[in-house]
Steps between C-alpha positions, in 0.01 A plus 500: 500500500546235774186244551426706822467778262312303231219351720450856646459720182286232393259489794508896504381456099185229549437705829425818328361385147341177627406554841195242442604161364260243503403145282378550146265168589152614619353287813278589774636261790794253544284200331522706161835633523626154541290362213628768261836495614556142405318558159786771434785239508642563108198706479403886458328672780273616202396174385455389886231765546340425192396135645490532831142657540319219358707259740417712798119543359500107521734399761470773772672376784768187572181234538355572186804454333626221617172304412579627129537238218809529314298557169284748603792663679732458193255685283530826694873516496551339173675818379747514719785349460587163623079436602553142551751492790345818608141365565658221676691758710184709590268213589803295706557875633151532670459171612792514725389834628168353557658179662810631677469896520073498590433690195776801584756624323835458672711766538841326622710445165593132674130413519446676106754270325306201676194628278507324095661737267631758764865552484695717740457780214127461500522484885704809527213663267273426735622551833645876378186575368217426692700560862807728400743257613903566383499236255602505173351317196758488217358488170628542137475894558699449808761346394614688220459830678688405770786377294466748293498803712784366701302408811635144519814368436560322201515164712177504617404304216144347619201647637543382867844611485400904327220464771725470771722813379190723464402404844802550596531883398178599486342662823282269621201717545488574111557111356128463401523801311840482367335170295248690321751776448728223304237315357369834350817652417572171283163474344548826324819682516769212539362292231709144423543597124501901480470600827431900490827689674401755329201579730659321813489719822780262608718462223749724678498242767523208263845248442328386183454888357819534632663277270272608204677812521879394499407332112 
């Protein structure tokens, strides 16, 4: 099976068994989808939606937060991991919007990455998201999937570069989706330790099953 082929029986897969992909995070509007999304850095989706209802009880929109106190903003998110940078993060995060963006959320990855703890993966998240635009956020998940499955080459080595690739041979109009559909995919079936071949709709696509095989 060529890569043509590869990308292909893999869309035809997600498209029939996973025709709705969509964030694990639960938001209602860009402010909270951002907020969450940077709590999730090294963190589980779980754990993000276990704190972020008292944050968004509290801090409702981008003013209210950024006139939050680091302590009292550091005792909502204490659980999560790395609270101190990310309370500095959140509050430096909506005072810029406040001060540069008039309170909106962005949705240009350039003018995202300006924003305190926004990377171009957290941008990505939130540009394919909230306005369906072909970009693609490479997490964890992402990244060993791709690799994995045979998507990428073995040089593409770093996120930007197993971004490009996916971009690359993905059809554009399915990019937003095809995240979820990788994100997903890793979260349960293509685990880092044990992931389950076994109950992979894919595997027959897959270089790494592949190999498995042939020992």
């Amino acid at each position: 099976m060529n890569k043509k082929e590869r990308y292909q029986f893999v869309i035809d897969y997600f498209q029939e068994f996973m025709p709705v992909a969509e964030t694990e995070l639960i938001y209602d509007n860009p402010y909270q989808l951002l907020v969450a999304v940077i709590l999730s850095a090294q963190c589980t989706d779980k754990r993000v939606n276990q704190t972020t209802p008292a944050i968004f009880k509290k801090y409702p929109h981008p003013q209210s937060l950024s006139e939050a106190s680091f302590q009292d903003l550091f005792a909502l998110i204490k659980s999560i991991s790395y609270p101190n940078n990310k309370t500095k993060h959140l509050i430096g995060m909506a005072q810029m919007l406040m001060n540069k963006f008039n309170g909106e959320i962005p949705l240009t990855v350039n003018e995202l990455i300006q924003l305190p703890g926004v990377g171009r993966k957290t941008a990505n998240v939130i540009t394919s998201v909230i306005d369906n635009q072909p970009n693609m956020a490479v997490d964890t998940h992402v990244f060993r999937v791709s690799k994995r499955t045979g998507l990428v080459s073995p040089k593409a080595n770093t996120p930007l570069a197993v971004e490009k690739e996916l971009i690359k041979n993905l059809p554009t109009e399915l990019i937003y989706k095809a995240h979820h559909w990788l994100i997903l995919h890793g979260r349960y079936i293509c685990l880092a330790r044990s992931p389950k071949c076994s109950e992979c709709g894919i595997a027959t696509s897959c270089m790494f099953y592949a190999k498995l095989l042939k020992q």
